[in-house]
Steps between C-alpha positions, in 0.01 A plus 500: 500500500731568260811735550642689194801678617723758262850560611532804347322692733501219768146494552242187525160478377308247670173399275194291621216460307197363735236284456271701448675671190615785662937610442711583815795686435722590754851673497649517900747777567675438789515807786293747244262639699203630303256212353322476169225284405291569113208290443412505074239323318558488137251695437514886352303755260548341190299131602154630438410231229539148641331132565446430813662061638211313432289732290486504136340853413708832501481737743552869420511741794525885486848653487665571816373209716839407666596863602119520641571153719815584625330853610210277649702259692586664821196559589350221730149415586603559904517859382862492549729684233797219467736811433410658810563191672859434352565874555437455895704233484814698406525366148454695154265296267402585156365308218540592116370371158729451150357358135618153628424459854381678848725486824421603882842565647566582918870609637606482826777475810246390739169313529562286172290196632218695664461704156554156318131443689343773341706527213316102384190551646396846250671321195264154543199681624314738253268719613219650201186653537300717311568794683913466520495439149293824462746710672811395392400609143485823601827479645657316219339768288652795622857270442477483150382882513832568666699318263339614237664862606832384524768583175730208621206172467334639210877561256478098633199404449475670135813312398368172591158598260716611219657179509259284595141391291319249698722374783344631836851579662476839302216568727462681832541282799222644689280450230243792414164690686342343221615086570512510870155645472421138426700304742260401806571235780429147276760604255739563745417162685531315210832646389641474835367114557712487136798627536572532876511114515809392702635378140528762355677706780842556588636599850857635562638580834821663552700530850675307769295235513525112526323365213387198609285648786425782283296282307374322805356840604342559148325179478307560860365787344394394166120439454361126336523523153549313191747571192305607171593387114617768325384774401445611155569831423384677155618771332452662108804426241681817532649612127879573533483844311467807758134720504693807451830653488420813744294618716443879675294604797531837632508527877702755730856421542804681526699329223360234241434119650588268212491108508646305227370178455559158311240232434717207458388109525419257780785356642612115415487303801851392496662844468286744693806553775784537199340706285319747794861523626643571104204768469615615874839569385400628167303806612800576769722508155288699288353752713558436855676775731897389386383500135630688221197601392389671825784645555387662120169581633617652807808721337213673235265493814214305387498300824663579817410113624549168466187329359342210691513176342357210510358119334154390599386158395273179531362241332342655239649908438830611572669894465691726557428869706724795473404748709643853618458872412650707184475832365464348170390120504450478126876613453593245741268249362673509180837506646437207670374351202870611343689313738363221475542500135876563578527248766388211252727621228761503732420215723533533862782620648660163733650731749170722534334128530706409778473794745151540477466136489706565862311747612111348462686102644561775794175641564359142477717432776404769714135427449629221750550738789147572564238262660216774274656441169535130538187420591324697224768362267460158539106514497504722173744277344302127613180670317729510221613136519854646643745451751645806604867335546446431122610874380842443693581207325348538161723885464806331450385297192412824325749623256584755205335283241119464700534853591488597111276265409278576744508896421396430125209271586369747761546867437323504217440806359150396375394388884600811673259804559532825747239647739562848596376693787532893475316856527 
């Protein structure tokens, strides 16, 4: 087992990677009482196209697949409902899919281990039939319906399709009525025998525990099976340019939805921490809640809020979401474009730099406090090929210089569009 401690926040990450392929991660904190466990497979919406270990032909399988399995997994051929099960026990489960990968999650004070039982047993044992499969389209149906009504996912989603030609993260999650109409119970056999091998899974448990039985525990309830090759995973060369600068939908809202977006390129290995951290800090300067240009936007009253911000990225796409609501989102769209104009001219200011670059270090460290946002850290970041203690080291190699450098090779004025939600 190997033990990866960061003195910063004086925690300890004990890793163990079994024989069978499968990662243990497990981060004790002493006298907390609530208990976390997330169980991933690196697995998600965009990993429809793919060969299969030991096959040479391609297998294509309808959009939405992962979203439909994790939907299909609690239910067991006993005609239990796992969720029911963990929900008599006292414990709150849930499950949830990404582009990258799908997690099933429980939280608890009590009953960890007798949950743990159930908690194994639904995630090894699949359960398809003709019928269930049937169903759940119909309730998987009426999700995207749903979502289809909401302002706040489609300002989203229409970003990510003006920005985005070919790469399948600018699609729904869910998928469509029209490609789950195709999904039936071999697909979803064959993509779970794929990619819910043991080696391509993840497991992160959070709590006062003692790792080394920990472990024990998790290995008495793991099933027989071997570790697969790898996985190869296909996707279309995406273009760099964006689809289209803007976007409109009309839907009811009280004030205008916008989402800025920019398409910017896959992330180099070696700096993926630095330069989400530089980006991080970046969008605090230019138009976070202590910037100079809201405080513009909010004195003229374009926007009375702070926009949410954030950097989303993988192996192979990588951008940036500004999201929030504006009486006039082109005027602020343009402004935005302004500063940063200014802010390159200028360069960035070193004493702006260092109390945002104060600020985000602390909100790193506070993720720290909370056995929730640990776990799902540290199994979002693995998928990634990162350690979570990484972003409190790598912050204090960032300076001035990156920072600038950084802003001219990624707000591009050329990769940037706007999607724009209003009556």
């Amino acid at each position: 087992m190997q033990i990866i401690e960061n003195l910063r926040v004086k925690e300890k990450l004990y890793i163990e990677k079994l024989e069978n392929g499968l990662t243990v991660m497990i981060i004790p904190k002493k006298g907390i009482q609530k208990k976390y466990i997330i169980w991933g497979t690196n697995y998600g919406s965009n990993d429809s196209t793919f060969i299969v270990p030991g096959e040479t032909e391609v297998t294509e399988v309808p959009k939405g697949v992962a979203h439909f399995l994790e939907h299909k997994m609690f239910e067991q051929e006993n005609g239990r409902n796992s969720l029911d099960v963990l929900t008599s026990l006292g414990v709150n489960a849930n499950a949830y899919t990404t582009n990258n990968h799908t997690a099933y999650l429980y939280e608890c004070t009590d009953n960890f281990y007798e949950a743990l039982d159930e908690f194994m047993d639904y995630v090894q044992h699949p359960y398809f039939t003709d019928e269930n499969v049937e169903k759940e389209k119909g309730i998987i149906g009426q999700e995207i319906a749903m979502y289809d009504d909401y302002p706040d996912w489609k300002v989203y989603l229409n970003a990510l399709e003006a920005m985005y030609h070919k790469n399948p993260v600018k699609l729904d999650i869910t998928g469509t009525a029209e490609t789950i109409s195709h999904i039936d119970k071999d697909i979803l056999y064959k993509c779970y025998n794929t990619f819910y091998n043991p080696s391509n899974m993840a497991m992160v448990v959070c709590g006062d525990f003692e790792p080394k039985e920990l472990i024990e525990e998790i290995k008495t309830r793991l099933i027989e099976i071997k570790a697969n090759g790898e996985i190869k995973r296909i996707f279309e060369e995406e273009p760099q340019e964006i689809v289209k600068e803007k976007v409109e939908q009309k839907m009811e809202v009280s004030k205008p939805l916008y989402t800025i977006g920019i398409k910017d390129k896959p992330v180099d290995e070696k700096e993926k921490v630095k330069k989400h951290i530089a980006i991080e800090i970046l969008l605090n300067l230019l138009i976070g809640g202590s910037s100079e240009l809201y405080k513009k936007l909010y004195d003229i009253g374009n926007s009375y809020d702070a926009p949410s911000i954030e950097y989303e990225f993988d192996k192979n796409y990588a951008f940036i979401l500004i999201t929030g609501q504006s009486n006039n989102p082109e005027e602020l769209f343009n402004m935005f474009k302004d500063q940063i104009k200014k802010v390159i001219k200028n360069g960035v200011n070193e004493q702006d730099f260092e109390r945002v670059k104060r600020t985000i270090y602390g909100e790193y460290v506070k993720e720290f406090n909370d056995v929730t946002s640990i776990a799902r850290m540290f199994l979002n970041d693995f998928f990634k090929g990162i350690n979570s203690f990484d972003y409190l080291e790598e912050i204090d190699t960032l300076n001035v210089e990156y920072l600038n450098q950084v802003l001219k090779d990624v707000f591009n004025e050329k990769n940037m569009i706007i999607s724009v939600v209003k009556n």
